[in-house]
C-alpha positions as CSV (number, residue, x, y, z in Angstrom):
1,X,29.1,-94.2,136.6
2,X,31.7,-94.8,139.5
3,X,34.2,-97.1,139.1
4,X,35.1,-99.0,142.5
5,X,38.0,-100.9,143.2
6,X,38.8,-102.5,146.7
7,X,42.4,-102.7,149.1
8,X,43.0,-105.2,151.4
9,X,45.6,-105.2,153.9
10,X,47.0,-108.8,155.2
11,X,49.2,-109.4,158.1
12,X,50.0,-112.7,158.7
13,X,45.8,-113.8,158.4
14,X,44.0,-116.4,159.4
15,X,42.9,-119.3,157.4
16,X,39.5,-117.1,156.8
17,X,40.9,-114.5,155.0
18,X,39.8,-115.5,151.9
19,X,36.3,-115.7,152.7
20,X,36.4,-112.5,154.3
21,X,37.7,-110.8,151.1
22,X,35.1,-112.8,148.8
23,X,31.9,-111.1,150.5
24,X,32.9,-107.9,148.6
25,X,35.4,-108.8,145.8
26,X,32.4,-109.7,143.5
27,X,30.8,-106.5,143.7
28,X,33.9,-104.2,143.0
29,X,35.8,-104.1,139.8
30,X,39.1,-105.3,140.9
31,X,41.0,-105.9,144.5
32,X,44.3,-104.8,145.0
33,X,46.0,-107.1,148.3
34,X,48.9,-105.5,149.6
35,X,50.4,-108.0,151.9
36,X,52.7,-106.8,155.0
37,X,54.0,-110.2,156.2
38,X,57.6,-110.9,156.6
39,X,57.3,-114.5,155.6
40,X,54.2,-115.1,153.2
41,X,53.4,-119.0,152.3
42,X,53.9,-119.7,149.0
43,X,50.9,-121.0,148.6
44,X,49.4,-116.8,148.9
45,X,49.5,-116.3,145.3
46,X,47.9,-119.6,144.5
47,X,45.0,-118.6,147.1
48,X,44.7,-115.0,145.8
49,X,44.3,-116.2,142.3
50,X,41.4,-118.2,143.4
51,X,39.6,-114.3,143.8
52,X,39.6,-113.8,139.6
53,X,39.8,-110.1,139.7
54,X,42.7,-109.7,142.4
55,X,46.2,-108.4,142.2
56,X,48.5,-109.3,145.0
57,X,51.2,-107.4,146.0
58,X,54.3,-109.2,148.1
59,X,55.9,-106.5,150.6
60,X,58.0,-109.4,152.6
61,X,58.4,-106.9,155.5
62,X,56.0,-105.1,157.6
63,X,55.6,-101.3,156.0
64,X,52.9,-100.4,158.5
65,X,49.1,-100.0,157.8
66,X,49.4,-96.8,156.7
67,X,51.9,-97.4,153.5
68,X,50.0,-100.5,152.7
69,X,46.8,-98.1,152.4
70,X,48.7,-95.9,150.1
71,X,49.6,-98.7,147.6
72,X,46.9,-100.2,146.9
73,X,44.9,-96.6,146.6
74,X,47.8,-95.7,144.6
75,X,47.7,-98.1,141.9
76,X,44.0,-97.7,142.0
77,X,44.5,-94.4,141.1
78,X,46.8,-95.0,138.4
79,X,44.2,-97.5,136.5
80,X,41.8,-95.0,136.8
81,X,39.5,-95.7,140.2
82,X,37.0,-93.2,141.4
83,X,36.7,-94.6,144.8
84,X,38.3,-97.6,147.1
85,X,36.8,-99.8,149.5
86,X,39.5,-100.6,152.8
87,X,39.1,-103.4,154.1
88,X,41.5,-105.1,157.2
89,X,41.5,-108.7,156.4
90,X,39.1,-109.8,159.4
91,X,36.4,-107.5,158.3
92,X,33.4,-108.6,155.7
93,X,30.4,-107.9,155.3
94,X,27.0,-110.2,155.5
95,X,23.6,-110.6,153.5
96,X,22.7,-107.7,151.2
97,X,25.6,-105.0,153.2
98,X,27.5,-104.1,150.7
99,X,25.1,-104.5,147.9
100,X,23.3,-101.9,149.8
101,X,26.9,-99.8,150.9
102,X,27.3,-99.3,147.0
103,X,23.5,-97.9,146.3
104,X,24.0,-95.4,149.0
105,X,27.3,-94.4,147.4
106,X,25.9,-94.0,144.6
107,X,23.5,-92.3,145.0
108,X,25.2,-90.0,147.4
109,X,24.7,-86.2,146.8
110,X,27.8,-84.5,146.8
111,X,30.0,-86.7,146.5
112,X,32.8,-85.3,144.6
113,X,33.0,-83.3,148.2
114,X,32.9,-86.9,150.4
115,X,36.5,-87.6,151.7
116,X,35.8,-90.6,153.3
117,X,32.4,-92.9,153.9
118,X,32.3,-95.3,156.4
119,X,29.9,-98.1,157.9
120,X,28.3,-99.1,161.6
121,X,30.7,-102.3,163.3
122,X,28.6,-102.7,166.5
123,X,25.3,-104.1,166.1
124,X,24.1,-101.7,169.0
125,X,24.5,-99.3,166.5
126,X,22.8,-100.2,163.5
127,X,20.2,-97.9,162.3
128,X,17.5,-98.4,159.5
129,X,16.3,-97.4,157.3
130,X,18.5,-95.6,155.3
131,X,20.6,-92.9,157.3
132,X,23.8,-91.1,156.6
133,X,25.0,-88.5,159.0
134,X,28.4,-86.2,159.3
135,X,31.0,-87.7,161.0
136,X,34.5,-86.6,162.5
137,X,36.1,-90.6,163.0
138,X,35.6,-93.4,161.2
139,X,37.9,-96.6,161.0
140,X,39.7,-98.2,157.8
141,X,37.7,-100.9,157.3
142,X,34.9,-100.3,155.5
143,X,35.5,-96.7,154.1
144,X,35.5,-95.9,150.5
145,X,38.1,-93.1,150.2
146,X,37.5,-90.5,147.0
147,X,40.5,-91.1,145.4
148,X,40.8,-87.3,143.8
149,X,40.5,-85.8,147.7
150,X,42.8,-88.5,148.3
151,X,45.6,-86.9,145.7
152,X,44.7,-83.8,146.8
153,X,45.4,-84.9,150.4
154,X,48.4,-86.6,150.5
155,X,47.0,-90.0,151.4
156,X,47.7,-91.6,154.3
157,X,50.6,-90.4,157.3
158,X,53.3,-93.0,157.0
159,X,54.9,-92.1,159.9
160,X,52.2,-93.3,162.5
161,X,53.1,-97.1,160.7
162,X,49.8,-98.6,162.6
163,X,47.2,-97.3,164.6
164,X,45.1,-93.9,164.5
165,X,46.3,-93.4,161.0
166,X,42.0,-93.8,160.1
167,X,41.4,-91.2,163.0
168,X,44.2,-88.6,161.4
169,X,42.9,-89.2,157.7
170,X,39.3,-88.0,158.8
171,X,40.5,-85.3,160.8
172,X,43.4,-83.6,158.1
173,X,40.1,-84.2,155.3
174,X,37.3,-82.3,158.0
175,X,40.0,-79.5,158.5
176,X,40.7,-79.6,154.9
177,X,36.6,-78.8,154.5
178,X,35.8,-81.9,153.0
179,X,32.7,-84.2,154.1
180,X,33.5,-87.3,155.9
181,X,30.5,-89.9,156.8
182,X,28.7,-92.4,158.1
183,X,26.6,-94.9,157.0
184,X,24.7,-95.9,159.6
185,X,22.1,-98.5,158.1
186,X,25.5,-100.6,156.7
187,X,27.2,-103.3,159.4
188,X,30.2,-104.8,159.1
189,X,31.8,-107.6,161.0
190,X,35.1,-106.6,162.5
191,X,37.3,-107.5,165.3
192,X,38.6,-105.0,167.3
193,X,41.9,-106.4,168.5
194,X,42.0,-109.8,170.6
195,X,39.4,-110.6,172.8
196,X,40.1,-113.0,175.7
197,X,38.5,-114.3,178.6
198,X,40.1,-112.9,182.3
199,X,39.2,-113.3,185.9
200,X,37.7,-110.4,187.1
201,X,39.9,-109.8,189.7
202,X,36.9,-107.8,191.8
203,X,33.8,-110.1,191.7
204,X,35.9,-113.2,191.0
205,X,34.3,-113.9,187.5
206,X,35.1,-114.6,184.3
207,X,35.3,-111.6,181.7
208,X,35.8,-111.2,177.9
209,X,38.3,-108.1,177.5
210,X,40.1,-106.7,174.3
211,X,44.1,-106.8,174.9
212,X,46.3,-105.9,172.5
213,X,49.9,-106.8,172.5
214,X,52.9,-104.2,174.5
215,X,54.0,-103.5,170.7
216,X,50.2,-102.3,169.6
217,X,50.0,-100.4,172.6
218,X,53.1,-98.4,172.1
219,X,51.5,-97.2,168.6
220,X,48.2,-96.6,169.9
221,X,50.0,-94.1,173.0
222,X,52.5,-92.8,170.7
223,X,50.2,-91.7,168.0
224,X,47.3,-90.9,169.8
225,X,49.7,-88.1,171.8
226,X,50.3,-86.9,168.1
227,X,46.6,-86.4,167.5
228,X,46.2,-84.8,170.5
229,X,49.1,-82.3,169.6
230,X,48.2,-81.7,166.2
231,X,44.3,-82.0,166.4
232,X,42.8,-81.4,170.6
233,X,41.9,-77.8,169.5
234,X,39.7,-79.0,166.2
235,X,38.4,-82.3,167.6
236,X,38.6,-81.8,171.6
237,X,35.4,-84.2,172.1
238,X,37.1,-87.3,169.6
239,X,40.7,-86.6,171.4
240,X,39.4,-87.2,174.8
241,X,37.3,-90.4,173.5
242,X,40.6,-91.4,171.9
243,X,42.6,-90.6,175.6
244,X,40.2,-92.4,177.5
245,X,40.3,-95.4,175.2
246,X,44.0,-95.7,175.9
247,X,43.5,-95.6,179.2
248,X,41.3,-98.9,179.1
249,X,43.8,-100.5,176.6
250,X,46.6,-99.7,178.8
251,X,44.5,-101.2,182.3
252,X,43.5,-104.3,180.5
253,X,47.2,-104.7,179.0
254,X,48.7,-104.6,182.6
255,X,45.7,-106.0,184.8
256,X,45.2,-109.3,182.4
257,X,48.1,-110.1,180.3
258,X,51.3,-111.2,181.2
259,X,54.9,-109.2,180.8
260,X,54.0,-105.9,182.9
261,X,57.4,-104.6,183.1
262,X,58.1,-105.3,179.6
263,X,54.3,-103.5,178.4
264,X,55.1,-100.9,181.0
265,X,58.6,-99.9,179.6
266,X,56.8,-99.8,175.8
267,X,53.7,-97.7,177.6
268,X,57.0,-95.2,178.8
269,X,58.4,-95.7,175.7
270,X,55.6,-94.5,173.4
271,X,55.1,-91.8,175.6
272,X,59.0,-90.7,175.3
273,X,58.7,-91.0,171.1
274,X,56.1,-89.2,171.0
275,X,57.6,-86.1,172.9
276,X,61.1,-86.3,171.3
277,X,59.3,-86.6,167.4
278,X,60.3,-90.4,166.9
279,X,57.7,-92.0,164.7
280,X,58.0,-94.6,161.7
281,X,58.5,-98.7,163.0
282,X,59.2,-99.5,166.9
């Protein structure tokens, strides 16, 4: 029988973290919380404890998404894990979701071949019954990683910190000829950056659009340059997806949100990294 443990990634959360956390924590063996914030309340062991079969680990600094990841596979690894859930700490899953994500897994033939498995996070998307199809991207939250392919790997590329670190994972596994996929009769509820309501500034309108912050941005065009570099030849469909999606980031940064020249130097900036080989934290 698989055992199955669970990482969870915190940054600074929101009050609903915990509840997040507790729609899978009872169905998983333990939960390892691996928290990046510079300042953590003292309160956060007192709130983890309240989950009985989680371990929190205090960073007190920001290692980036991709170290986090590493930890808390890591020391699922070392107490003897077949597989880990990761999970951001906005995600969670409703109803029967991941009662039904661990039957499939189960179940799953192959498996000791299965790099990565991950789960539908737009309703549009959703399809039942039962259907699990090959994939080339899939996002952290969600996935269960195999933890041997994940030794055999490396884990996780430290030095993208944040952002496409999911995206390079999948790819490095695919090229590596493991499987990687999708779970398409599983939803999870995730936010996908901040969404906030603009005036469309062509039919004079309001609009609800995804910005992320000038620092985010930098990441997303620094690293996604480094996919396409080390992965448009493999993966040319997925890298112009990715390109295209930066594109829309970087329009919605500039067109809605305030601090243009400061998001535009950080756009040139990411762009600069990228070319002269500067990765790790901004």
């Amino acid at each position: 029988m698989m055992r199955i443990a669970a990482t969870t990634i915190l940054y600074n959360p929101a009050a609903n973290y915990l509840e997040n956390i507790r729609s899978y924590a009872g169905l998983v063996e333990k939960v390892y919380i691996i928290d990046n914030s510079e300042f953590p309340p003292e309160c956060r062991q007192e709130e983890i404890s309240s989950i009985g079969n989680a371990t929190l680990i205090l960073n007190n600094q920001n290692l980036g998404i991709a170290k986090a990841l590493n930890q808390g596979i890591k020391l699922a690894m070392a107490d003897g894990f077949d597989w880990v859930l990761t999970m951001d700490q906005d995600s969670s899953f409703d109803g029967d979701n991941f009662q039904n994500y661990l039957a499939s897994l189960e179940k799953l033939d192959d498996s000791e071949n299965a790099a990565v498995t991950g789960v539908v996070y737009e309703p549009g998307k959703l399809k039942v019954p039962e259907k699990i199809t090959s994939a080339n991207m899939l996002i952290t939250s969600g996935s269960f990683i195999n933890i041997e392919i994940f030794k055999r790997l490396g884990g996780y590329l430290e030095k993208l910190f944040i952002d496409e670190v999911d995206h390079e994972y999948c790819f490095r596994a695919k090229l590596a000829g493991y499987q990687v996929l999708l779970f398409e009769h599983i939803f999870l509820k995730h936010n996908l950056g901040e969404s906030r309501e603009v005036n469309n500034l062509m039919k004079n309108r309001k609009i609800k659009r995804n910005i992320h912050s000038s620092t985010r941005l930098y990441y997303i065009i620094r690293n996604t340059i480094y996919l396409k570099s080390n992965y448009a030849k493999s993966f040319p469909e997925e890298i112009t997806t990715l390109q295209k999606d930066v594109l829309i980031r970087i329009k919605n940064r500039l067109l809605y949100a305030d601090r243009k020249f400061y998001s535009l130097r950080l756009i040139f900036l990411g762009i600069y990294h990228s070319l002269i080989g500067r990765y790790g934290k901004l």
